[in-house]
C-alpha positions as CSV (number, residue, x, y, z in Angstrom):
1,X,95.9,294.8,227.2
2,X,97.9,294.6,230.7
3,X,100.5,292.5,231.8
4,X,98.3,290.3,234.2
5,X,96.2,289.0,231.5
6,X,98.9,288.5,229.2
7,X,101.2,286.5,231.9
8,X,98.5,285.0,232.8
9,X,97.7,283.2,229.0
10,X,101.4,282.4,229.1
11,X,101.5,280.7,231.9
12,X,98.0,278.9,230.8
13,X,99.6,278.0,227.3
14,X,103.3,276.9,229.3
15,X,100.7,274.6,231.9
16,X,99.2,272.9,228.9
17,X,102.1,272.8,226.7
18,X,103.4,270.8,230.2
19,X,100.5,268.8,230.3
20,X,100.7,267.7,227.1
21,X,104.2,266.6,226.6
22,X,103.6,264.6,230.5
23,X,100.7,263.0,228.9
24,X,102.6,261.7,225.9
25,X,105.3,260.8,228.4
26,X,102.9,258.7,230.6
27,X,101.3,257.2,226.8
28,X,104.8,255.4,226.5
29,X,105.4,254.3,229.4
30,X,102.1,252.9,229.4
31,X,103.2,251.1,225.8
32,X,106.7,249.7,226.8
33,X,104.4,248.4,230.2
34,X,102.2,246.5,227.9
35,X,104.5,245.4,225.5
36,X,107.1,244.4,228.4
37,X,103.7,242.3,230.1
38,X,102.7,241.3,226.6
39,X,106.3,239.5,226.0
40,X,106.6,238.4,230.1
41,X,103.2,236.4,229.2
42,X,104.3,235.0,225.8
43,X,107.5,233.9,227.6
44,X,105.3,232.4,230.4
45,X,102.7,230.6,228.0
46,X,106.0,228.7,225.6
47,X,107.8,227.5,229.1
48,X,104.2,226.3,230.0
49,X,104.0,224.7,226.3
50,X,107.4,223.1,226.8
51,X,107.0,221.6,230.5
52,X,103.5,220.5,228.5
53,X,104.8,218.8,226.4
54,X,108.2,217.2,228.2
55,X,105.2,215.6,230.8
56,X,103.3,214.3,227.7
57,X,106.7,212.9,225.7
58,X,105.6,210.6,223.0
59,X,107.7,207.6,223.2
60,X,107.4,204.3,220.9
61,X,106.2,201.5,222.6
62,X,109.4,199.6,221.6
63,X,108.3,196.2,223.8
64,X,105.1,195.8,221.7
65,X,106.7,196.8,218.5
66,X,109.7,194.0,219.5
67,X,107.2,191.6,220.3
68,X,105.2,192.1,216.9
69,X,108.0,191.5,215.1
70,X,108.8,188.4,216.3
71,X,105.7,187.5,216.2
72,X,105.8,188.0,212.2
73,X,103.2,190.7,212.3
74,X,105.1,194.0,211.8
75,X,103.5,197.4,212.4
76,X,106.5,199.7,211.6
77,X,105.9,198.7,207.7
78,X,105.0,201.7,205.5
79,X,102.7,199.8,203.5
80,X,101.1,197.7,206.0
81,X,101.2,194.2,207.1
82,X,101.0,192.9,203.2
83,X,104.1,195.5,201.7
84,X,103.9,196.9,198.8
85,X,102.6,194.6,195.9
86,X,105.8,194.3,193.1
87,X,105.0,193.7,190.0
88,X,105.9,194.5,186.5
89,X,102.6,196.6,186.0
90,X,103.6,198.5,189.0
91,X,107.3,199.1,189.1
92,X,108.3,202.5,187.4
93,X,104.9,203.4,187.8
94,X,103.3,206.5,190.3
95,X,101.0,205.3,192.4
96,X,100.1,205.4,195.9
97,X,101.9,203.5,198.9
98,X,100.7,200.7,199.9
99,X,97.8,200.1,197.1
């Protein structure tokens, strides 16, 4: 065996040895690249959730409800219109509110 064919697989082994550890290099900063754009969109998706939901805010209609009350028909009863029944055969008793 001579010295140019010998060189010659070490420098072949050293290439791919070389190869191999740039390939695993480029694999992780492929992974932080698609984790970092995996987080940047989750970011992006709960600030569009929030401005979402701060345009579609969920207030009472507190005129209506003000009005109903003084009307004598109240809608902010737990147990409807009627209340609760009370009676003996229902106090200390579990049942269900409202029936």
């Amino acid at each position: 065996m001579g010295i140019a064919p010998t060189l010659s697989a070490i420098i072949g082994g050293a290439t791919a040895v070389g190869q191999t550890v740039n390939a695993f290099q480029q694999a992780g900063h492929m992974k932080r690249a698609a984790a970092s754009a995996a987080k940047a969109a989750q970011d992006q998706a709960a600030e569009q959730q929030r401005a979402v939901n701060k345009a579609n805010a969920r207030k009472p209609d507190i005129a209506n409800i003000m009005f109903g009350n003084q009307q004598g028909v109240s809608n902010t009863n737990l147990t409807g219109s009627a209340g609760a029944p009370v009676g003996a055969s229902s106090i200390g008793s579990n049942t269900l509110l409202g029936q």
